[in-house]
C-alpha positions as CSV (number, residue, x, y, z in Angstrom):
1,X,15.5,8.3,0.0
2,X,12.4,7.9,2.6
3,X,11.1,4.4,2.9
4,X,11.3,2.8,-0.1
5,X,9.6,5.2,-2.1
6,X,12.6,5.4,-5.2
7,X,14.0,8.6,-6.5
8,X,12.4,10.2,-9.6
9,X,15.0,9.3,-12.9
10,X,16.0,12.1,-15.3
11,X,14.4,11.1,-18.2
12,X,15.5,9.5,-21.9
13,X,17.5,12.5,-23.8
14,X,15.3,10.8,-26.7
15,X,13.3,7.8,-26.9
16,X,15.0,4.5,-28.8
17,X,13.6,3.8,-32.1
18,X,12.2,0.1,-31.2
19,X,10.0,2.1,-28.6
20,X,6.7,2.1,-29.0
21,X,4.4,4.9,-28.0
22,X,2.7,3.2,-25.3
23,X,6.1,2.3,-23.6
24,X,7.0,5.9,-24.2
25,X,3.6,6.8,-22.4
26,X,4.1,4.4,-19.6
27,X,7.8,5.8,-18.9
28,X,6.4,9.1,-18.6
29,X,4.1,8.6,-16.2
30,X,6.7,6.3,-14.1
31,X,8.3,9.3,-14.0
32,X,5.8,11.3,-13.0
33,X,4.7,9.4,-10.2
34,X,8.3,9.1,-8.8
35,X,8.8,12.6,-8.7
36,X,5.3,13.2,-7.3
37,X,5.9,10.7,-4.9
38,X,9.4,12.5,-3.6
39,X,7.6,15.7,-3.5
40,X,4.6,14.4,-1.2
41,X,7.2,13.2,0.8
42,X,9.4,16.5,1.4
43,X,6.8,18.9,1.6
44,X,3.3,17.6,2.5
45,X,0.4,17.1,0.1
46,X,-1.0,20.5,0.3
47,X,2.5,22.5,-0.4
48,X,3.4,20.4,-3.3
49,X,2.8,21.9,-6.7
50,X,2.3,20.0,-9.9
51,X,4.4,22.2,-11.5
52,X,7.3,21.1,-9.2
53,X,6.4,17.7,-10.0
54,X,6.7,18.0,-14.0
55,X,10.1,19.5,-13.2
56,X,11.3,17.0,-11.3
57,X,10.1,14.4,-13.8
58,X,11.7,16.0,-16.6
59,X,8.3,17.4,-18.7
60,X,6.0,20.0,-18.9
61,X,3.0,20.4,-16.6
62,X,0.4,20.2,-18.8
63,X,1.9,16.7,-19.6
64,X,1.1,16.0,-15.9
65,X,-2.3,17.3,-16.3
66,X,-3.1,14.6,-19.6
67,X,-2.2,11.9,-17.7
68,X,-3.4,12.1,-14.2
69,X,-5.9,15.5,-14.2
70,X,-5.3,16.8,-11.3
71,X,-3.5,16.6,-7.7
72,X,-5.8,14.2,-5.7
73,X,-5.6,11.6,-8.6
74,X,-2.0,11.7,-9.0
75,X,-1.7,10.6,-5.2
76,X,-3.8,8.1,-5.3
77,X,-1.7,6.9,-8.5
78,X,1.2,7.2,-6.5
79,X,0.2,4.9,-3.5
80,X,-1.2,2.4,-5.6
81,X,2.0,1.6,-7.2
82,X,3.6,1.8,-3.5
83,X,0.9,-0.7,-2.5
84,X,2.1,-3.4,-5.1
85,X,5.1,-2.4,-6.2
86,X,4.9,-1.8,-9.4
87,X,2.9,-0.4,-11.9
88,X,1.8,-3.5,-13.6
89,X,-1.7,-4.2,-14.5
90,X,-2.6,-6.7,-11.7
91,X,-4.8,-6.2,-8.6
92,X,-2.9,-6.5,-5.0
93,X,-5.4,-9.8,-4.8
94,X,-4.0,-11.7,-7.5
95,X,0.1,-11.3,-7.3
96,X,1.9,-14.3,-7.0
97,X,2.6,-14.0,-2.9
98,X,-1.6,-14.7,-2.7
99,X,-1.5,-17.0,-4.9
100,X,1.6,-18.6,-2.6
101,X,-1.0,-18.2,0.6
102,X,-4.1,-19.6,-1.1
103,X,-2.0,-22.8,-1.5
104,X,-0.5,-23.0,1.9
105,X,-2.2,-25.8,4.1
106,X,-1.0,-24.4,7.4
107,X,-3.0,-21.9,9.0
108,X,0.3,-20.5,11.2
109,X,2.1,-20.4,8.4
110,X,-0.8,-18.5,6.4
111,X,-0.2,-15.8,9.2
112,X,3.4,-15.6,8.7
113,X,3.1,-15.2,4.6
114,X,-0.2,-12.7,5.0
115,X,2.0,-10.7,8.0
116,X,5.6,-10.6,6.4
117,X,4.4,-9.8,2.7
118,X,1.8,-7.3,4.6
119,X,5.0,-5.3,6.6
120,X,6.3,-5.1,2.7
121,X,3.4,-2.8,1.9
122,X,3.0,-1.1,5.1
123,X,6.5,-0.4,4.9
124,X,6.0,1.4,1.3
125,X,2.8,2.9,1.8
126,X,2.9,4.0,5.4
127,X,5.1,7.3,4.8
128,X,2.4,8.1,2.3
129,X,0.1,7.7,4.3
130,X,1.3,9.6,6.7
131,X,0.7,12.2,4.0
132,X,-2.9,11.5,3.2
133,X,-3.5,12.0,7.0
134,X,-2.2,14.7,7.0
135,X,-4.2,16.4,4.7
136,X,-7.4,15.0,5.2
137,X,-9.0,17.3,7.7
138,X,-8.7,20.3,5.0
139,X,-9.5,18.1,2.3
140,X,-12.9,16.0,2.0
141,X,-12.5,14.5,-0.8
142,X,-9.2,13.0,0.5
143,X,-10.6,12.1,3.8
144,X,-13.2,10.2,1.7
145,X,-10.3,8.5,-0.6
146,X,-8.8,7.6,3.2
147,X,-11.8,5.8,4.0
148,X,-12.3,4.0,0.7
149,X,-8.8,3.0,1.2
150,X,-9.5,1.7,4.8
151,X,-12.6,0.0,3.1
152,X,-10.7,-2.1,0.7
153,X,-7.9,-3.2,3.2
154,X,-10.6,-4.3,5.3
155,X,-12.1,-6.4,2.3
156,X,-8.4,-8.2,1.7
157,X,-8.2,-9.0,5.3
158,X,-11.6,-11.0,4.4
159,X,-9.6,-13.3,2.3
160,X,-7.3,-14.2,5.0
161,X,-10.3,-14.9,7.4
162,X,-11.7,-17.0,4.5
163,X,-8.7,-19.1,4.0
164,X,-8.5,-20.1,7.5
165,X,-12.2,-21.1,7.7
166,X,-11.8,-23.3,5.1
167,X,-8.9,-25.4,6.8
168,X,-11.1,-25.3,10.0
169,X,-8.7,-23.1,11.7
170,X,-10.5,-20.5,13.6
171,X,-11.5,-20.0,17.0
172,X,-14.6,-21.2,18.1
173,X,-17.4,-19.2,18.0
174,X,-15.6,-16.8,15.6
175,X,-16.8,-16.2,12.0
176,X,-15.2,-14.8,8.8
177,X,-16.6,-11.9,9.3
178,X,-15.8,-11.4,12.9
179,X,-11.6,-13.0,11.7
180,X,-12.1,-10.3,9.3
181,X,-12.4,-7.3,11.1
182,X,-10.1,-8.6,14.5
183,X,-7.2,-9.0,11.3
184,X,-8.0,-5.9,10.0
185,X,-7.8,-3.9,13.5
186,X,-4.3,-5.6,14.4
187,X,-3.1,-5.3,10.8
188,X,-4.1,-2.3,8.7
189,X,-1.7,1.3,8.0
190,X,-3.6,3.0,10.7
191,X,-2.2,0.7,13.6
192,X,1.3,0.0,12.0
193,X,1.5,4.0,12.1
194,X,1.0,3.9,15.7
195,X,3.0,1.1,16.7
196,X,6.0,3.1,14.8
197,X,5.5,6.3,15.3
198,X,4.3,6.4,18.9
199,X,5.7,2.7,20.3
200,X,8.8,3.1,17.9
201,X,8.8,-0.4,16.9
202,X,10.5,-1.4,14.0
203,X,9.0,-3.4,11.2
204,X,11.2,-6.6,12.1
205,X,9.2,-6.4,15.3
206,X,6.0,-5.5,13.9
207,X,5.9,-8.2,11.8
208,X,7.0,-10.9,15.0
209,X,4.7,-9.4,17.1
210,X,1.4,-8.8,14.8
211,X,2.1,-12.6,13.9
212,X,1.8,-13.8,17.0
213,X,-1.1,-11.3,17.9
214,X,-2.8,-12.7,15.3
215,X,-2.2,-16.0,15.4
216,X,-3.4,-16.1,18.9
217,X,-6.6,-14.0,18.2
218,X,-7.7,-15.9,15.5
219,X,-6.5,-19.9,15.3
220,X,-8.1,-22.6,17.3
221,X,-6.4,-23.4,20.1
222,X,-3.7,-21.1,19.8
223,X,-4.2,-20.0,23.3
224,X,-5.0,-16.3,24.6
């Protein structure tokens, strides 16, 4: 299967009796967005059909339709489970690997956490986003979704600028929001595309390098 995205599961031949209807509900839609998820993959956002996705996942399309309403929204269901994980109720910000960062005293080592649990994602979401690309030059409202996307990744990289500051770690003369946007250049989807698709590194090197790219751009005497 590409990149970590996992394989849609047949589903239940019939739910158990101790399951509840939301658990019911919630399978469903894992379903859903695994199959979606594989279809994106093999055939591009604009070729896939929902249709093919409710087969895949085992129920009709109209079940697709109640839970996600249309095409655009399923996607953006789909990579924001890739982004975390999971499809637990709990914002990227708050997971336990943050929480990890936010109590780490050492500024090189708040680099190493941020980078290595940032390839994680990257390595999930980047095939889909591959996708999005794709498709955002015939598609405005995706190309806006990209953007939002961008957006918020830039907002998280705010955090790691802010974490630094506040052990005195940065450069001098640079500011959180300056760290901010130097972290988000080096480390957001966008750049990882290029240094894999077009440089043909692999994430174990990603993840060395943009650590030591980083750690040099934005720590006090770190050197150039």
């Amino acid at each position: 299967m590409t990149d970590g995205v996992k394989r849609a599961t047949k589903p239940d031949s019939a739910p158990g009796p101790r399951r509840t209807r939301a658990e019911q509900a919630r399978a469903t839609r894992r379903r859903i967005v695994a199959a979606a998820a594989e279809q994106f993959l093999a055939h591009g956002y604009g070729a896939t059909l929902l249709d093919q996705v409710a087969e895949r996942a085992g129920v009709a399309v109209q079940t697709v339709y109640f839970h996600f309403g249309n095409k655009r929204t399923l996607l953006k269901h789909v990579m924001d489970v890739a982004a975390v994980g999971d499809d637990e109720p709990l914002p990227l910000l708050d997971r336990p690997w943050i929480q990890r960062i936010r109590q780490e005293p050492d500024p090189r080592r708040i680099i190493e956490l941020w980078v290595a649990n940032g390839r994680e994602i990257l390595h999930r979401v980047a095939p889909l986003m591959r996708v999005m690309r794709g498709a955002t030059g015939t598609d405005p409202e995706l190309a806006a979704q990209w953007q939002v996307n961008q957006q918020q990744t830039r907002a998280a990289h705010g955090l790691l600028a802010e974490l630094l500051a506040a052990r005195g770690a940065l450069r001098p003369g640079l500011d959180v929001d300056q760290a901010r946007d130097i972290a988000f250049a080096i480390g957001n989807v966008e750049t990882y595309l290029q240094f894999a698709d077009v440089c043909g590194w692999t994430p174990e090197q990603w993840q060395e390098r943009i650590t030591g790219t980083l750690a040099a751009a934005l720590l006090h005497g770190a050197g150039c």
